[in-house]
C-alpha positions in Angstrom: 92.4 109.1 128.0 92.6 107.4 124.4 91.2 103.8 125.0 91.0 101.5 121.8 87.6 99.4 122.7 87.4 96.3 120.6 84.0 95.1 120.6 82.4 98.1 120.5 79.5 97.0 118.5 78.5 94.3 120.6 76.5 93.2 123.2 78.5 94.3 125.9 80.3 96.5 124.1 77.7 99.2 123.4 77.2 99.9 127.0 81.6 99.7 127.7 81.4 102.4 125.0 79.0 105.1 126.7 80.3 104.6 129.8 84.1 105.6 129.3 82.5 108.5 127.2 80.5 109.1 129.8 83.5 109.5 131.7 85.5 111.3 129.9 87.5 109.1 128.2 88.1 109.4 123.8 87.0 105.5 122.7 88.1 104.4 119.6 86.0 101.5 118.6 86.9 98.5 116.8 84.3 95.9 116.0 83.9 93.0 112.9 80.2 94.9 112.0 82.2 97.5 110.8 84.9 95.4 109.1 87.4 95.1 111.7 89.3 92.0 112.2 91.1 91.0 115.7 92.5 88.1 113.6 94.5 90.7 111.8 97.4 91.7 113.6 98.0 94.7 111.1 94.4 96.0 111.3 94.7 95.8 115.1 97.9 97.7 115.5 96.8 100.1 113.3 93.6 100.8 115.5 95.9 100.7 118.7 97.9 103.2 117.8 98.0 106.4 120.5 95.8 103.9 123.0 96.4 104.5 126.3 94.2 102.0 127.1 92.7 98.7 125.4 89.6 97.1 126.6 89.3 93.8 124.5 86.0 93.0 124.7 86.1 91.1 120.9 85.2 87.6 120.9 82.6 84.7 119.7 80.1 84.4 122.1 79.9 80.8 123.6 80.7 77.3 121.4 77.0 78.5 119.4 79.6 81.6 118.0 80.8 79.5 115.2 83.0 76.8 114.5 85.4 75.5 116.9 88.3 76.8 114.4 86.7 80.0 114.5 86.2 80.4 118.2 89.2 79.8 118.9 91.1 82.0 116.4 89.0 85.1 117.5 89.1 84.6 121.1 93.0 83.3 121.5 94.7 84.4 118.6 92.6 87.5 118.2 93.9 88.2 122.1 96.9 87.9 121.4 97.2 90.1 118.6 95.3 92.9 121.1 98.5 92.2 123.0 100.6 92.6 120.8 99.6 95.9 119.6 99.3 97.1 123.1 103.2 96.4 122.8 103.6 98.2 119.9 101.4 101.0 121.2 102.8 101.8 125.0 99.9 101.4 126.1 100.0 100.6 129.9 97.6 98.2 130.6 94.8 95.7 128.7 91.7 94.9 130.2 90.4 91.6 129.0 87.0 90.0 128.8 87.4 86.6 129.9 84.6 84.3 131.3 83.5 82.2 133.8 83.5 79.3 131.8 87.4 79.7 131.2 87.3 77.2 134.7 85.2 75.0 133.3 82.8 74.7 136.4 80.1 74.4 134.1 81.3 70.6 133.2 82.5 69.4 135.9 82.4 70.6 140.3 85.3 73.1 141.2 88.2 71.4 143.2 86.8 73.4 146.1 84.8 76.4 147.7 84.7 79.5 147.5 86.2 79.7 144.0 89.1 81.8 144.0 91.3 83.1 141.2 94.3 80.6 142.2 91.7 77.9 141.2 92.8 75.8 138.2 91.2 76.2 135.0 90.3 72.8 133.0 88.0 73.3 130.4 87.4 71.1 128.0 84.7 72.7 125.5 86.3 75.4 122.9 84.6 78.6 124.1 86.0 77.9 127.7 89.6 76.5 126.7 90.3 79.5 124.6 89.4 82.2 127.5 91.5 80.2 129.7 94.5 80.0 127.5 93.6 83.8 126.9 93.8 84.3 130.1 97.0 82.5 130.0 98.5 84.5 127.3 97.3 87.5 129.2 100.0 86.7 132.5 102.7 85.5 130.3 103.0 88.9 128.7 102.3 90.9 131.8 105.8 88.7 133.0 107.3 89.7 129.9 106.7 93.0 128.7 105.3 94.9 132.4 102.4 95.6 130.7 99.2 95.2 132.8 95.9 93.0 131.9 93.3 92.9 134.1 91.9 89.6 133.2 87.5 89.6 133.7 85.2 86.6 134.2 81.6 87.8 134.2 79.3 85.1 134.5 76.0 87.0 133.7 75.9 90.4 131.6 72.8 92.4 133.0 71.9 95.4 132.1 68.7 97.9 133.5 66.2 96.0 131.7 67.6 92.4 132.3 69.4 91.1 129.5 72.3 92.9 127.8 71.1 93.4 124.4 
């Protein structure tokens, strides 16, 4: 299968990448260290193209990932034009990295326990706010278009040694 993997330069995104080739799977990587642009609806589409898949792992990491401006038009707008091109594309389903922090547990107690995904989102920091509207996004064009996303929170990234480099 032809999965577009945006992201594929970074931190996560170097271990996504060997393991759908290690599976088998033809990864076409898109990733701003080698110029690429998720805030560039053209450039995305263009990269989507013949994707059967799309694993959007783009983003700014945390609020220390740049200005609030910034974080947000990566991680929201940047989602949606991954969306979009998936549209364009055919391509049957997104899988999106999201976070735990799109709850916004972190700044304040969850409404109760266990934590499930029916549990409201309400975070008030950027990084958080625009993986929950992401998220957001992400459901409102499932309902629209059929399309799946599969919607991620990790809360830690390990990898063998400890830390995801």
């Amino acid at each position: 299968m032809r999965v577009l993997l945006t992201g594929d330069r970074g931190r996560i995104g170097i271990h996504a990448r060997a393991r759908l080739e290690a599976d088998g799977h033809e990864v076409a990587g898109f990733d701003a260290a080698t110029g690429d642009d998720v805030r560039d609806p053209a450039q995305v589409a263009a990269a989507a193209v013949g994707a059967e898949a799309i694993v959007h792992l783009a983003g700014l990491a945390d609020d220390r990932g740049g200005a609030p401006a910034d974080v947000l038009a990566v991680n929201l707008l940047g989602t949606h034009h991954v969306l979009l091109a998936a549209e364009a594309a055919g391509a049957p389903r997104v899988v999106y990295a999201s976070s735990g922090k799109a709850l916004g547990l972190l700044e304040r107690p969850p409404d109760y326990l266990p934590v499930d995904d029916a549990h409201r989102g309400l975070p008030t920091r950027t990084y958080g706010l625009a993986k929950w509207l992401a998220e957001e996004l992400c459901e409102a064009f499932t309902r629209r278009t059929g399309i799946a996303t599969i919607c991620l929170r990790p809360v830690l990234v390990l990898d063998e040694a400890g830390w995801a480099r």
